[in-house]
Every structure is written in C-alpha cells, then in structure tokens.
C-alpha positions in Angstrom: -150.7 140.4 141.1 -152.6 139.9 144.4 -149.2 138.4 146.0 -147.6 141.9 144.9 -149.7 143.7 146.3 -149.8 142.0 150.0 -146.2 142.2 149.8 -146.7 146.1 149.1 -149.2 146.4 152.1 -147.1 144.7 154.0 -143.7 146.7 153.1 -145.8 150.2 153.4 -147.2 149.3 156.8 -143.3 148.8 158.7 -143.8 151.4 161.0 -147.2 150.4 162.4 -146.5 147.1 163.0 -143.4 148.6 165.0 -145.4 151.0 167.1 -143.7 153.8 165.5 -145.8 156.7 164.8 -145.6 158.7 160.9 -147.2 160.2 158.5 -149.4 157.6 156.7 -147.8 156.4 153.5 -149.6 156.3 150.2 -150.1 152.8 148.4 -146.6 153.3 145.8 -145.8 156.5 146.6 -144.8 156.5 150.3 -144.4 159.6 151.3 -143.2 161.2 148.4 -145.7 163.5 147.4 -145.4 165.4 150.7 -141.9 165.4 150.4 -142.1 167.0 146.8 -144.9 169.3 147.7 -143.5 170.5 150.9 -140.0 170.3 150.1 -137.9 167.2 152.6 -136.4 169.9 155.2 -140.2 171.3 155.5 -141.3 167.6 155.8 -139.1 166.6 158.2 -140.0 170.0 160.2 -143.9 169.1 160.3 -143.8 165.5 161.1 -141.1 165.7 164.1 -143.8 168.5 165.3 -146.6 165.9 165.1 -144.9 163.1 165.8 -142.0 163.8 167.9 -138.5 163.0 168.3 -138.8 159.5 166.6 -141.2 158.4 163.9 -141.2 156.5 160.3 -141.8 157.9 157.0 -141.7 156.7 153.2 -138.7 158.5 150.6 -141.2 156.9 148.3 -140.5 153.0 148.5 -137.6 152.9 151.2 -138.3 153.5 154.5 -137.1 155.9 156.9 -136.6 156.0 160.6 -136.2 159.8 161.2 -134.7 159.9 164.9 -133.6 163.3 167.5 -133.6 161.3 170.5 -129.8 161.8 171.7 -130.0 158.6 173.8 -130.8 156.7 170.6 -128.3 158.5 168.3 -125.2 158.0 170.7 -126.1 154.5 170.3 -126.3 154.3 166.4 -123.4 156.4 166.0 -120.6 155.9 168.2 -121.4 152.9 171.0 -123.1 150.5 168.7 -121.1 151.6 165.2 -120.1 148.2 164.3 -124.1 147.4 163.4 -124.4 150.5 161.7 -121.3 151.3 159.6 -123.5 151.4 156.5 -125.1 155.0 155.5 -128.5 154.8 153.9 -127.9 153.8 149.7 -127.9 156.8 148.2 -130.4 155.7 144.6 -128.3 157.8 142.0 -124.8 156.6 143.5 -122.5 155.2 140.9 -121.7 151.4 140.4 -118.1 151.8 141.1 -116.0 154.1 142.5 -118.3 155.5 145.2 -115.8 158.1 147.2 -115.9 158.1 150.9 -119.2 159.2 151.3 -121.0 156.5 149.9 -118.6 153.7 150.5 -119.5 150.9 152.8 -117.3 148.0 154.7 -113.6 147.6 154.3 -113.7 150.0 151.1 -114.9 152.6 153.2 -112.4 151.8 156.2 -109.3 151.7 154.0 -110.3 155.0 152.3 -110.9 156.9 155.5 -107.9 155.2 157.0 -105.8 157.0 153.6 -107.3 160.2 153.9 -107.6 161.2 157.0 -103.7 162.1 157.7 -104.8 164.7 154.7 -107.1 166.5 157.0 -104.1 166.7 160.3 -103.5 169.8 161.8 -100.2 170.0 159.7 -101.8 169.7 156.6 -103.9 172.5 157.6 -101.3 174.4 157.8 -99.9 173.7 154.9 -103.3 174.8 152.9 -103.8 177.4 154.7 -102.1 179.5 152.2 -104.0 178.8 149.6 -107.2 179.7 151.4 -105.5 183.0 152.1 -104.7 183.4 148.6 -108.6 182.5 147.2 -109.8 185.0 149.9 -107.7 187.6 148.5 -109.8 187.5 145.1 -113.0 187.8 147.3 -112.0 190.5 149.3 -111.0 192.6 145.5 -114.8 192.2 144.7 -116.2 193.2 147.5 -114.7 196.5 147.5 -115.6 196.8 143.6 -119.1 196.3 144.9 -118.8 198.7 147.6 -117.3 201.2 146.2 -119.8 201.1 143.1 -122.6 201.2 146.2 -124.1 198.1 144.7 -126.2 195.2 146.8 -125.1 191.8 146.2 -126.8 188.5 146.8 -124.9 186.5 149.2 -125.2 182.8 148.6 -111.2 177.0 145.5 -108.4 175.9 147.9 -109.1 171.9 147.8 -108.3 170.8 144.0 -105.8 173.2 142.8 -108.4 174.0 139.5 -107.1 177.2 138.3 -110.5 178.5 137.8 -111.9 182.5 137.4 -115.3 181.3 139.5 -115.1 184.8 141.7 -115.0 187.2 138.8 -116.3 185.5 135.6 -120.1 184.0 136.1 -119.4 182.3 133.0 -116.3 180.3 134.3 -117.0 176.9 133.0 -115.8 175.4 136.2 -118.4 177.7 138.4 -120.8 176.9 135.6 -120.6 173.4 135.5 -121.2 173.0 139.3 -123.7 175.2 139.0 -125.4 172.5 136.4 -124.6 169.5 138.5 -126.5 171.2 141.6 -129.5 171.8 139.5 -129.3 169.0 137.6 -129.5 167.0 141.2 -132.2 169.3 142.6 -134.7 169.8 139.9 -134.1 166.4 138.0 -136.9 163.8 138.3 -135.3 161.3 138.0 -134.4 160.8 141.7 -137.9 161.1 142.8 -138.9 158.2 140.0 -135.9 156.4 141.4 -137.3 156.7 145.2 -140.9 155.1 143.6 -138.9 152.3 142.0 -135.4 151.7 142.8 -134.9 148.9 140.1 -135.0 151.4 137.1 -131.7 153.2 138.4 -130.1 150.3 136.4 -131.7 151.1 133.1 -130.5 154.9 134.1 -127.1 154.1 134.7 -127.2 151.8 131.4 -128.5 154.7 129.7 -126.5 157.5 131.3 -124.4 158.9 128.2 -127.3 159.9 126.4 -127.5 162.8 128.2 -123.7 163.6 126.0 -126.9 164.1 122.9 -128.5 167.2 124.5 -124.7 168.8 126.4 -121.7 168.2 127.9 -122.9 166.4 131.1 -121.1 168.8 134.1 -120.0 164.9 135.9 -117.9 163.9 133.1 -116.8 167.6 132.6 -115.7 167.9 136.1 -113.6 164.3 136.0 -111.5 165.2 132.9 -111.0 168.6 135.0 -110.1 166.4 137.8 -107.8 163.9 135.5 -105.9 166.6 133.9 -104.7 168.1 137.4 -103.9 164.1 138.8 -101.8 164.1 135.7 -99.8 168.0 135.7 -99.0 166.9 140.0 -97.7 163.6 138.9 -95.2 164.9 136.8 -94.6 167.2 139.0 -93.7 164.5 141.8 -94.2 163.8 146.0 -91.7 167.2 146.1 -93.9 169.7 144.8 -94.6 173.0 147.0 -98.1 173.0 146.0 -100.0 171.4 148.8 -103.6 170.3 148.6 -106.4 167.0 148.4 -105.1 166.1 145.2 -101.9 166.1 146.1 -102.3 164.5 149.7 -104.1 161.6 148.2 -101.6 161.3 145.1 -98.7 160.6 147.6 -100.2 158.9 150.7 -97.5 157.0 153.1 -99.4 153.7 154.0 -97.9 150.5 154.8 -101.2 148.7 155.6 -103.3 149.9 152.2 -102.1 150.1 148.7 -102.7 153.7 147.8 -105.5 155.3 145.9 -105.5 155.1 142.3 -106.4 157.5 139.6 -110.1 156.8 139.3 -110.3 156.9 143.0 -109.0 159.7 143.3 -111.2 161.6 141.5 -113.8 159.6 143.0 -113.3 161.0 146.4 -112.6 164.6 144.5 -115.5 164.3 143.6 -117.2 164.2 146.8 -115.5 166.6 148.5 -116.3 169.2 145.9 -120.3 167.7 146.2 -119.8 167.7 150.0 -117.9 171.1 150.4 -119.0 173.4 147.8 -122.8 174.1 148.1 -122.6 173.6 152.7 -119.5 175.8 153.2 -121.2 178.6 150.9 -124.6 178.2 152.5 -122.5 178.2 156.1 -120.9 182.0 154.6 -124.1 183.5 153.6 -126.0 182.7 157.1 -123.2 183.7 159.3 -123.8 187.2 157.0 -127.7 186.6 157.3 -127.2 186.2 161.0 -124.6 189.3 161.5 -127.0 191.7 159.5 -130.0 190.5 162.2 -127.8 190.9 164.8 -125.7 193.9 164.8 -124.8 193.9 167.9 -123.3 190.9 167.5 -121.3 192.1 164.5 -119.6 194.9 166.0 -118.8 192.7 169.2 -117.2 190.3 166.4 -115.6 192.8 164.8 -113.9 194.0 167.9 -112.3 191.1 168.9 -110.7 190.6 165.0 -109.5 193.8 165.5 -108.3 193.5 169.4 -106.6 189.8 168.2 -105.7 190.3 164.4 -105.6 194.5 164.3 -104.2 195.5 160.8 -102.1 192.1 160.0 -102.3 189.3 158.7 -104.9 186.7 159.7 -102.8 183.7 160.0 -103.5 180.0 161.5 -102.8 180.8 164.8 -104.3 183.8 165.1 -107.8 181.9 164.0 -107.2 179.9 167.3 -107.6 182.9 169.1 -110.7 184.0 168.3 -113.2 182.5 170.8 -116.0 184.9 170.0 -115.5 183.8 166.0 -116.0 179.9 167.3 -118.8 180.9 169.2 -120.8 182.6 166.4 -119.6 180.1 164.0 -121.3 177.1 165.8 -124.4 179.0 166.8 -125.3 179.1 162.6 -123.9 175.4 162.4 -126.4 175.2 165.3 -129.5 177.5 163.8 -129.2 176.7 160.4 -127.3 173.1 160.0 -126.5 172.8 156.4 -126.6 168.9 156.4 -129.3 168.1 158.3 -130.8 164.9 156.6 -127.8 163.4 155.6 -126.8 162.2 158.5 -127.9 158.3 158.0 -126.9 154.9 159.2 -128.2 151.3 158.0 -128.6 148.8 160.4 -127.1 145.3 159.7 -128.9 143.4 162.6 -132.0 144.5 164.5 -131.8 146.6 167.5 -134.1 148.0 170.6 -132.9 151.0 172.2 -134.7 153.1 174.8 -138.1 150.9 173.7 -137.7 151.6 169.4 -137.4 148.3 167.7 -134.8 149.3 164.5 -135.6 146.0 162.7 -132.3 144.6 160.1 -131.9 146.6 156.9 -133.9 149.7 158.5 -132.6 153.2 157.3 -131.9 155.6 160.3 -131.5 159.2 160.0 -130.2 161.5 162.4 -133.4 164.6 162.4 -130.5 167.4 163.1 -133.0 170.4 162.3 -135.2 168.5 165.2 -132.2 168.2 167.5 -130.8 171.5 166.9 -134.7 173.0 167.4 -135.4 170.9 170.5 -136.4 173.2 173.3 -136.2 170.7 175.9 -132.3 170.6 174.4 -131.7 174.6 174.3 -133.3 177.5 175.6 -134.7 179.9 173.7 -133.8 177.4 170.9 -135.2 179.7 167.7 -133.1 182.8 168.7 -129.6 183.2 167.8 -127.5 183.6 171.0 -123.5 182.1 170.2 -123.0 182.1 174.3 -124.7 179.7 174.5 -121.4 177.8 173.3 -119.5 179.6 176.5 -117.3 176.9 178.1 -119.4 177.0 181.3 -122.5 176.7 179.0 -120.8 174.0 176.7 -120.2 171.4 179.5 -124.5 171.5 180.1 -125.1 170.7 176.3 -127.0 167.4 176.4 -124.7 165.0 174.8 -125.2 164.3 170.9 -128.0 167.1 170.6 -125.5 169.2 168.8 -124.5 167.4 165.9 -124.1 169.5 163.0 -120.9 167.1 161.3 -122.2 164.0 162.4 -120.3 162.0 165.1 -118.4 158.6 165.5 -115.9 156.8 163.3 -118.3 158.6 160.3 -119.0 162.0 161.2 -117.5 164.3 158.6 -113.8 163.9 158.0 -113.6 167.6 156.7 -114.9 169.3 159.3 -112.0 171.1 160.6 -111.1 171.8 156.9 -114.5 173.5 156.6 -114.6 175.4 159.7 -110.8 176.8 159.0 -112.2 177.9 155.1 -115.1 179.4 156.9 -113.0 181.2 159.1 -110.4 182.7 157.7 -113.1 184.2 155.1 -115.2 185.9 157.5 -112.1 186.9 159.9 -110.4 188.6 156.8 -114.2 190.1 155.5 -114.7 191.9 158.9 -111.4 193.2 159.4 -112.1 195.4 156.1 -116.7 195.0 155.9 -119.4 195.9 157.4 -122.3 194.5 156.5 -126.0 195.4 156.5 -129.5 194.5 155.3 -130.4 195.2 151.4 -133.9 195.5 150.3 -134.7 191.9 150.5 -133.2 190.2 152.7 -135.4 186.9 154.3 -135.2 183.6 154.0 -137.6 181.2 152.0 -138.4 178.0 152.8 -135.0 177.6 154.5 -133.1 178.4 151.5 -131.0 181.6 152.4 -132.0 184.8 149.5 -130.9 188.0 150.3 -128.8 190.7 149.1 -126.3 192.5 151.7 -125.2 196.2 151.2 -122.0 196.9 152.8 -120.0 200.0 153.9 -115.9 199.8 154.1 -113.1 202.4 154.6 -116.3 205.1 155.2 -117.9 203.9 151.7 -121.8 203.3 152.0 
C-alpha cells in the first residue's frame, strides 16, 4: 500500500517536477472535479488565464499538457510529426476497429492514405449534389416556420441513410444520434474511466448489457451502416450515387489492400461522430453571429445576391464568395467547435522553447486559448471576419489559427465541412433573414437560442 501510494505522489506531481505551472491535482482525482464542476471548455478557459499559454493539468489520472504557444505547436504538429503521430488514447475507444480518428501507426497511415482521394476537389464535386438536395428539405421548413411566424431554436449528404431527420423529431436515425450524444455527455462512466483507466476493460467486457435496458444507438447505427455497405455493393463501382460509403467501398490502391466491411463502418462511424454535432454547432453560430451583427448580415447578403442573384448556388459560385470565407473563419475563429481535441502523444521526450514534454506525455493544442490570445489578434473577443482580408491574412502569426488542426493529422474533412457549411448558409440567405427571438444568449459556451426570421416580406 505505501509503495502505491509513492507511486501516486509521484505520478500526480509530473508537472512540478517539470517546472510546469497547473492547477494542483487532487490525490486520485486529478483534476476531475473541476473539470466536472466547471465543465472542461470552462476549465481550460480559467487555467490558461492563470497559468498562461502552457501549463499541466489531471483528466483525472492521465496527465495533460494543455499548450497555445504557436512556436511549440508548429513543432508538435508539423516539423517534429514523426515523435508525435499518436493522438492522446481516447478511454471509451473500442478494442478493434478504431476509424481514422483514433488510429495510431501504420493503421492510421494506410487509412488516411485510402481515404483521402475521397475528400479531392473532384469528389466534392461529385457530392455536391446531394448537399444541394438535403438543403432543399431545410429550406421547405424554414418557410413553414416563417410563414406560421414561429421562433425556432437553431442548434445527411455523407452516408446515403435515407432518413426523415428534418421533418420528423422522431426519425429513429436523428433519434438515435441524438442518444449516442447524450449517452457520451451525461454518462459516467467516462469520468470513472478518467479515475481508473483499468476498469474500461471490465466495461467493454460488459458492454451488451446495456441491449437489457434498449436498443444501444452504436449497434443501431452499425446495422444502419451495414445494410447501406450491402444495397451499394450490389449496386457495384458504377453506381451514380456518389458519397463516403461509396468512395471507401471502391478505393483504387495499389500500395494498401482496401477497406473491409467492418472498417468501413468503423470510419462511418467517425465521420458521423466527427461531422454531425461540429458542422451543426458551426450553422447555429454563424446564425448567432449574423443576428449580433446585422450589419454584417446584410453586407453578406449582398454579395450572395451580387455573385449568385436568383440561381442556383452551385460549386463554383461558392468559390466566389470571399465575404462568405471571411465570415465563415471568423466563427471557426470565435467559437472553434473542436477546441480540445486537438492532441498529440509524444513517443520520445522533447524540449522546445525551454518545456520539457517528457516520453508518453499527452499534449493538447488549447485552441480556445490560441484563438482568444490578444497578443495573437486584436480586439480578439469581437467578431470582425476582416480580419481574414488577404493583406490581414499574411500578418496572422503562424499556427495561432488552428481551428482543424494542422500537419499530416489535421482534419481530413475539412474542406468537406466547410463546403456543407456553405452551401447551407449561401442558399438560407438568398431566401432568410434572420433576427434575434426572445432568448437568444449563449450558456456556458453551448449555443441556445431561438431565431425569428422574415422572408418574401413575411415577419
């Protein structure tokens, strides 16, 4: 007992025999209560305050180094990749099958290596479509609610899942993704996890129990998943339809076998964890941030209608939109949707710019803190989308703006996201105007609001 607990000591007390400053940990519990209490965002925000751009901190037993020092993060992420191709362990991943995000090593290079011709500009195009299409449902229901003069709170093109998510709240796709995200957020299991990472063994061992009380929305979503790997199969390489599934189903590599079934909906299954809850949370900002700003808006508006007028918004025409860029990376800027999963392991033990990163040390990118920086950006709380003019662009410190990563890792959707984003909001103003409902604030950096909107002279 007494040599566990010098081990503990010594395990909790990392960062001050580093020299890095932190929030003192608890004996056990790290830093978890705080993190619970606070919320992790929250966390994050208070200790970078008190600390400053680099410091430690406990997710309960494993620690952290929480890092907004550009200088430090070019290093981790691009020059010295090869030391830190590994992302932090995420405690709930699954044994097998991980999908790109939490793949390490040669599994991780020979996915990204086999999906990332999915994500060309070509492809793009060829999904662009669909987009179009699913925006076309959205655009139906937002004149239902305007025209019944009814707020609304404000918060499908990758898998083909013919689903009825925009009109029925009881779709049992929507609903089930809807359970997952709740299921991951309120659970508490992950923080029991964080205090001891040996019992996610048991959990996994024990996992199907949860099949006693429901359905379980992850095994729900994979037979979802399997039944469209199977229809596009027997459909073959030829078939018109063109999205992820389909793209990884018929990959043209001669250097890596391709994916298999169970892969497949591995990595489905990250995109739709990866995609779904940041490109909705991206859409009801930029609608946060129009309402706040009208100005803004209208100056938005005008170049849509200057560029796109009264047809279609197609690919190209998004490329033309400099202001819509402008805005778009301002909220990606303000309000960074990802900002504490951007995390590295180190394999051997670094110094860079005087922080010792010891082997085995977790290192996470503070993207709030970098984005939030005012020695970075000016003014850096208010919302000002020229700041990302081209002759205010090339004076962006380097690797302060990071709200999809960077290096070999950074996110392999981006440009996938951005172009959903897009084509949404382009095809929502040439029709909306939106402005502030009764509530309309945001708590604890979770957006919750409700937006009226006026179109076609409708209030």
């Amino acid at each position: 007992m007494c040599t566990m607990t010098t081990y503990l000591k010594r395990h909790f007390s990392v960062f001050e025999r580093l020299g890095i400053p932190g929030p003192k940990p608890m004996f056990l519990f790290g830093n978890l209560l705080d993190i619970m209490k606070k919320g992790h965002l929250n966390a994050i925000i208070e200790w970078k305050k008190e600390y400053g751009r680099v410091f430690g901190y406990f997710e309960g037993y494993t620690p952290v180094l929480s890092v907004s020092d550009p200088r430090i993060l070019k290093q981790v992420l691009v020059s010295d990749f090869g030391n830190f191709r590994s992302r932090k362990p995420f405690p709930l991943a699954p044994r097998k099958s991980l999908g790109l995000f939490l793949e390490n090593g040669n599994k991780w290079k020979r996915s990204r290596t086999l999906l990332t011709p999915a994500f060309s500009t070509g492809k793009l195009k060829q999904m662009f479509s669909i987009m179009h299409n699913s925006v076309d449902q959205l655009i139906h229901n937002m004149k239902k609610k305007a025209e019944e003069k009814n707020e609304f709170d404000v918060y499908g093109c990758a898998f083909g899942l013919q689903t009825n998510a925009q009109t029925d709240p009881d779709d049992p796709f929507l609903a089930n993704i809807q359970k997952l995200f709740n299921y991951m957020s309120k659970t508490l299991i992950l923080p029991l996890v964080m205090l001891f990472p040996f019992i996610q063994y048991f959990i996994f061992a024990l996992k199907n129990i949860v099949m006693i009380f429901g359905m379980n929305p992850v095994v729900w979503l994979r037979n979802q998943l399997r039944s469209v790997i199977q229809l596009r199969k027997e459909m073959g390489n030829n078939s018109k339809v063109i999205d992820l599934i389909q793209l990884m189903l018929f990959t043209n590599s001669k250097k890596f076998v391709q994916l298999s079934d169970k892969e497949i909906v591995a990595q489905s299954m990250t995109f739709l964890l990866a995609g779904y809850e940041t490109t909705s949370a991206v859409l009801a900002f930029l609608c946060y941030t129009l309402v706040q700003n009208p100005q803004v808006q209208r100056r938005l508006c005008k170049e849509i209608d200057d560029v796109v007028g009264d047809n279609d918004v197609t690919y190209q025409t998004l490329q033309n939109l400099p202001y819509l860029d402008r805005v778009f990376d301002e909220v990606c800027r303000l309000y960074p949707t990802a900002s504490l999963i951007v995390t590295r392991q180190a394999a051997q033990s670094r110094c860079y710019n005087g922080v010792f990163i010891p082997a085995g040390m977790n290192v996470q990118a503070n993207v709030w803190g970098l984005h939030h920086d005012g020695d970075f950006w000016q003014d850096p709380d208010a919302f000002d989308p020229d700041r990302f003019l081209p002759e205010n662009k090339s004076r962006i410190t380097p690797y302060s703006f990071l709200p999809f990563g960077a290096g070999p890792r950074s996110c392999i959707g981006s440009r996938f996201a951005m172009l959903e984003t897009k084509i949404a909001l382009a095809r929502v103003l040439q029709i909306f105007h939106f402005k502030p409902g009764q509530s309309l604030k945001i708590q604890r950096f979770v957006f919750k609001t409700t937006i009226s909107l006026w179109v076609d002279g409708i209030e």
